[in-house]
Backbone as CSV, one residue per row, in Angstrom:
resi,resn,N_x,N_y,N_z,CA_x,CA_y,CA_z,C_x,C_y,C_z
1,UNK,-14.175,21.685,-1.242,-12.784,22.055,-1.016,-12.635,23.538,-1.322
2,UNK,-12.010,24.586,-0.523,-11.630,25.413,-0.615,-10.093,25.993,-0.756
3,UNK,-9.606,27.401,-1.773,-8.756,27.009,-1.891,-8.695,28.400,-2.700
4,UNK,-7.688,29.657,-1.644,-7.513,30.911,-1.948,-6.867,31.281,-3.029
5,UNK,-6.083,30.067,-3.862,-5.007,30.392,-4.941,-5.904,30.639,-5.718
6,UNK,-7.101,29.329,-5.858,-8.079,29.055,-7.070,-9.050,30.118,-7.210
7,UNK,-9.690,30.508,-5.839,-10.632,31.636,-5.433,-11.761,30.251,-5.227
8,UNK,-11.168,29.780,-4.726,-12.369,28.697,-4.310,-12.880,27.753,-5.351
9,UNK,-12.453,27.704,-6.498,-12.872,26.856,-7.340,-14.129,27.334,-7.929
10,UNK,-14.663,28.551,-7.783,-15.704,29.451,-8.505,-15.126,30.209,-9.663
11,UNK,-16.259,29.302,-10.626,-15.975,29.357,-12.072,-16.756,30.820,-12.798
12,UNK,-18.078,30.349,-12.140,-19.255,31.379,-12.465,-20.554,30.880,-11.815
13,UNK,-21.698,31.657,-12.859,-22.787,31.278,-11.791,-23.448,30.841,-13.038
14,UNK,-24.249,29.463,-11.999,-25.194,28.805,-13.046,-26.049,29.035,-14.027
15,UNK,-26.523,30.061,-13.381,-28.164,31.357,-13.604,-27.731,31.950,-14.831
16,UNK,-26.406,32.442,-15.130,-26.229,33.683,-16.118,-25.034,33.239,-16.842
17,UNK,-23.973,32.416,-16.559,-22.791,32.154,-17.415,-23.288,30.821,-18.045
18,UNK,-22.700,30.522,-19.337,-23.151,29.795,-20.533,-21.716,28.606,-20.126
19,UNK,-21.333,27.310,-19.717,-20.532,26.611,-19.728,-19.499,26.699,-21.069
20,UNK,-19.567,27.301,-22.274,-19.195,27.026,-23.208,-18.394,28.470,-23.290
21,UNK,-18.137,29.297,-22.321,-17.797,30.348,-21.948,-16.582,30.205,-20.631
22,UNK,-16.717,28.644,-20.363,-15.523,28.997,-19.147,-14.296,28.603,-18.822
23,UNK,-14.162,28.325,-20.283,-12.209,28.620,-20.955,-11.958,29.780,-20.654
24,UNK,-12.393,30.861,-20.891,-12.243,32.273,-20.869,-12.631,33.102,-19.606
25,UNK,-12.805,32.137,-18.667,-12.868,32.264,-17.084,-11.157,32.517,-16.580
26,UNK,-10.529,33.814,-16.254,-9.404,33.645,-15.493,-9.106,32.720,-14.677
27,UNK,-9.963,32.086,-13.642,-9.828,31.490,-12.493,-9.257,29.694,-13.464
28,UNK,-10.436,29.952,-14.396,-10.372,28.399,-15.371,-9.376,28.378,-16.046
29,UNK,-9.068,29.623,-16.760,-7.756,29.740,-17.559,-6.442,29.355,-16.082
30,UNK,-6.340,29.656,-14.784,-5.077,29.615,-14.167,-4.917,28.022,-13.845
31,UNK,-5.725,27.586,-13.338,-6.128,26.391,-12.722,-5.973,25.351,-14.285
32,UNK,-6.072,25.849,-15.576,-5.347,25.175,-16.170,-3.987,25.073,-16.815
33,UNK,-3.672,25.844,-16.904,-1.899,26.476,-16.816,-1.615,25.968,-15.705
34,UNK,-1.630,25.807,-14.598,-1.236,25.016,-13.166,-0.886,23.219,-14.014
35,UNK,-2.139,23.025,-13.835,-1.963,21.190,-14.153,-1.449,21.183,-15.678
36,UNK,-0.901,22.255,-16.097,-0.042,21.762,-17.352,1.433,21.707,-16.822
37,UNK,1.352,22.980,-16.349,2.899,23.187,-15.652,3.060,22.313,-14.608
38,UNK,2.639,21.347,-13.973,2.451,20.374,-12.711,2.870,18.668,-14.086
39,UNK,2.208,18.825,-14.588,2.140,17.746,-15.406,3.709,17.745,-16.286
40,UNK,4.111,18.831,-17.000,5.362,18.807,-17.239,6.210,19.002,-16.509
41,UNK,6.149,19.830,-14.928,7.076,19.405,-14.337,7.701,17.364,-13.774
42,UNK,6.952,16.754,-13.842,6.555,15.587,-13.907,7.287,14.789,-15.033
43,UNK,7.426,15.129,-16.048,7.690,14.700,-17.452,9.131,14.899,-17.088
44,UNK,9.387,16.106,-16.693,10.829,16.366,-16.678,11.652,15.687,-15.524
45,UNK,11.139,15.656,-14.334,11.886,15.128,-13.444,11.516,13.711,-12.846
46,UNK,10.294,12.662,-13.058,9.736,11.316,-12.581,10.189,10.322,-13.430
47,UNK,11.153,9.434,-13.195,11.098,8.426,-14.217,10.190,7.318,-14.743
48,UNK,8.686,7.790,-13.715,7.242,6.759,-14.045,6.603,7.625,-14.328
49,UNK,6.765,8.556,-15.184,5.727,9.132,-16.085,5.565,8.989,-17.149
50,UNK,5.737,7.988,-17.246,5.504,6.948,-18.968,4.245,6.208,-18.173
51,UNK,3.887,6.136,-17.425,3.142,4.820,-16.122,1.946,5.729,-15.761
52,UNK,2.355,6.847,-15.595,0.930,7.967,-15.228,0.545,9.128,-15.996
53,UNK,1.817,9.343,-16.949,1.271,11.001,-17.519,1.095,11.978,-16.671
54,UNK,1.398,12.027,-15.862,1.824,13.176,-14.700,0.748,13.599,-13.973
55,UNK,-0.155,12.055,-13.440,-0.511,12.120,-11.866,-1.959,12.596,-12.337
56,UNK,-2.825,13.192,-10.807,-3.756,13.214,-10.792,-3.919,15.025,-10.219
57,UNK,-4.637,15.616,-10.696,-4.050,17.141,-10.455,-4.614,17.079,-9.102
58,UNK,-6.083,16.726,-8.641,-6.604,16.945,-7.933,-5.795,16.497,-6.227
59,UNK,-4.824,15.185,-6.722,-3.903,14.502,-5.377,-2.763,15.464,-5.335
60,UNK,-2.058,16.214,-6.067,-1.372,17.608,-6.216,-1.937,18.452,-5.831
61,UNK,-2.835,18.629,-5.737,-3.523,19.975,-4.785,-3.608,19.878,-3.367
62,UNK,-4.419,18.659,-3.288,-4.737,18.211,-1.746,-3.279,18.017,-0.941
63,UNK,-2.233,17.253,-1.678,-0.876,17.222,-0.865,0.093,18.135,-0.795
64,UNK,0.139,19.072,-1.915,0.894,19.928,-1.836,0.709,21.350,-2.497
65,UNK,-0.844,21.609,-1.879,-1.260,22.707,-2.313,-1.455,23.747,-3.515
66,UNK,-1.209,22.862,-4.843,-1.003,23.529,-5.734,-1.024,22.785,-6.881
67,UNK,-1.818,22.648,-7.861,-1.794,21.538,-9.226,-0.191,21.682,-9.668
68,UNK,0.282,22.858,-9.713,1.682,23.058,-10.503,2.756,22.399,-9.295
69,UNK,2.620,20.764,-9.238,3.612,20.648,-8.075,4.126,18.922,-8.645
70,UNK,4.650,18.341,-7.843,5.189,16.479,-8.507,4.460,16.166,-7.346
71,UNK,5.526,14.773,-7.127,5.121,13.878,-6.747,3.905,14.100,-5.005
72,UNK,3.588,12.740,-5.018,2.490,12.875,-3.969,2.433,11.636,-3.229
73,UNK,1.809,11.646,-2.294,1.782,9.694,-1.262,1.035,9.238,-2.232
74,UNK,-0.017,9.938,-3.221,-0.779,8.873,-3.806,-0.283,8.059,-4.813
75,UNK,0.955,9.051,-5.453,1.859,8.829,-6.455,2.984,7.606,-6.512
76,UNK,3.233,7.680,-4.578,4.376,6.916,-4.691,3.472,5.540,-4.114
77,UNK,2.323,5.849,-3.835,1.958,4.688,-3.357,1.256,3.192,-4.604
78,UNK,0.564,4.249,-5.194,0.100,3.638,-6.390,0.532,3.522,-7.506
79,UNK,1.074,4.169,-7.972,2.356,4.023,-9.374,3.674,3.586,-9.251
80,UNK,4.624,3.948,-8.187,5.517,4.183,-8.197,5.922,2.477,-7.296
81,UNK,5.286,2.372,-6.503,5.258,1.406,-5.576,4.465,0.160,-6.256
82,UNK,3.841,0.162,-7.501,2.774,-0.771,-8.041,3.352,-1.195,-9.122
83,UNK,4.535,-0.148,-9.709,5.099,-0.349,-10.806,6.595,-0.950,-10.613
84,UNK,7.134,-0.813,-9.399,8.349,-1.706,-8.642,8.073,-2.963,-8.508
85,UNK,6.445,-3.412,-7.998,6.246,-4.372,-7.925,6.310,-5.646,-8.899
86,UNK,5.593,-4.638,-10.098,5.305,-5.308,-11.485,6.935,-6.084,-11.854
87,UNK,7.416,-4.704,-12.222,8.981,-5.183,-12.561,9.708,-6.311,-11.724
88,UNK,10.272,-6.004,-10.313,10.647,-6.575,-9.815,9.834,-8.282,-9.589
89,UNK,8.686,-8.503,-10.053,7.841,-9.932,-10.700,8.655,-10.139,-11.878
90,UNK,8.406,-8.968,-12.791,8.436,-9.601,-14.193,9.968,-9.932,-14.345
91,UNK,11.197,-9.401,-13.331,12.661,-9.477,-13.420,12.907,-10.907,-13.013
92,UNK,11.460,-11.662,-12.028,12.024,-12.780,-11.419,11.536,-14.367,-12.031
93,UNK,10.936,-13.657,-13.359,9.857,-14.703,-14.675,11.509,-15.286,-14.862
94,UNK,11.324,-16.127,-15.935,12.228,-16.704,-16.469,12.501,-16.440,-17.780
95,UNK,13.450,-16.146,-18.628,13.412,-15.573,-19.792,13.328,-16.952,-20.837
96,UNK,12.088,-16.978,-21.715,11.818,-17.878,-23.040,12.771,-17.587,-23.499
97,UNK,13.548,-18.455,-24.465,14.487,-18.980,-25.458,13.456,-17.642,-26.412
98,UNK,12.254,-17.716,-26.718,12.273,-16.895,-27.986,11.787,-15.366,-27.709
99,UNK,11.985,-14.861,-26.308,12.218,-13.858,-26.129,13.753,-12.999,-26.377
100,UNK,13.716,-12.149,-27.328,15.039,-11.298,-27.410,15.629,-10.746,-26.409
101,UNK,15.232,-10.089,-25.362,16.106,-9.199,-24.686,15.159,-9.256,-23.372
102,UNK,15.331,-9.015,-22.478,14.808,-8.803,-21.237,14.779,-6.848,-21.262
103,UNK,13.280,-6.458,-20.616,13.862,-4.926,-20.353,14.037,-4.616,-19.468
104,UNK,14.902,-3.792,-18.971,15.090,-3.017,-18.170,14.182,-1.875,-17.716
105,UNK,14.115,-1.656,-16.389,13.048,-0.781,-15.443,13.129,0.536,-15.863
106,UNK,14.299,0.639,-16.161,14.481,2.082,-17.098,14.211,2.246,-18.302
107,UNK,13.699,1.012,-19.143,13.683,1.826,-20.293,11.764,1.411,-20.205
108,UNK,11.250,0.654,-19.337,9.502,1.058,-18.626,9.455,2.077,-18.600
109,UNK,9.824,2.768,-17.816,10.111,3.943,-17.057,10.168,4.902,-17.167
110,UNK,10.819,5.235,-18.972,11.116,6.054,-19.688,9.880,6.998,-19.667
């Protein structure tokens, strides 16, 4: 995958850079500031990010060009759509006598 924001996803070179050195890679340092800022944007605005922790950076890149971004088809397909399912099952169980309270999708969700 290529990808002009990142500089291609070139970290360094095998031959001469030490892995234990490539925090301190600009390209490594941006590309992680991205999927933090992608991940809290997520926190702030998804009400199923209690369900994912804010996604998969790599399905944020591929769909919308950029780790620092929300939601995605993979997002709504597999979490969002998997986790409607769950609920809307578990809303149609029957509530035990020694169950307290039934929850609500919102407070999953949270």
């Amino acid at each position: 995958m290529k990808n002009p924001a990142y500089k291609d996803f070139l970290l360094g070179n095998i031959n001469c850079d030490a892995l234990v050195d490539l925090p301190q890679c600009s390209n490594f340092a941006r590309m992680l500031a991205d999927i933090r800022v992608g991940v809290e944007m997520c926190r702030e605005s998804c009400e199923y990010f209690s369900v994912c922790g804010g996604g998969e950076p790599v399905n944020k890149l591929a769909a919308n060009g950029s780790f620092a971004s929300t939601e995605t088809t993979y997002c709504r397909l597999t979490k969002m759509q998997a986790t409607d399912l769950v609920l809307d099952a578990l809303e149609r169980l029957p509530l035990k006598k020694t169950r307290r309270k039934a929850v609500s999708r919102a407070e999953v969700c949270r």
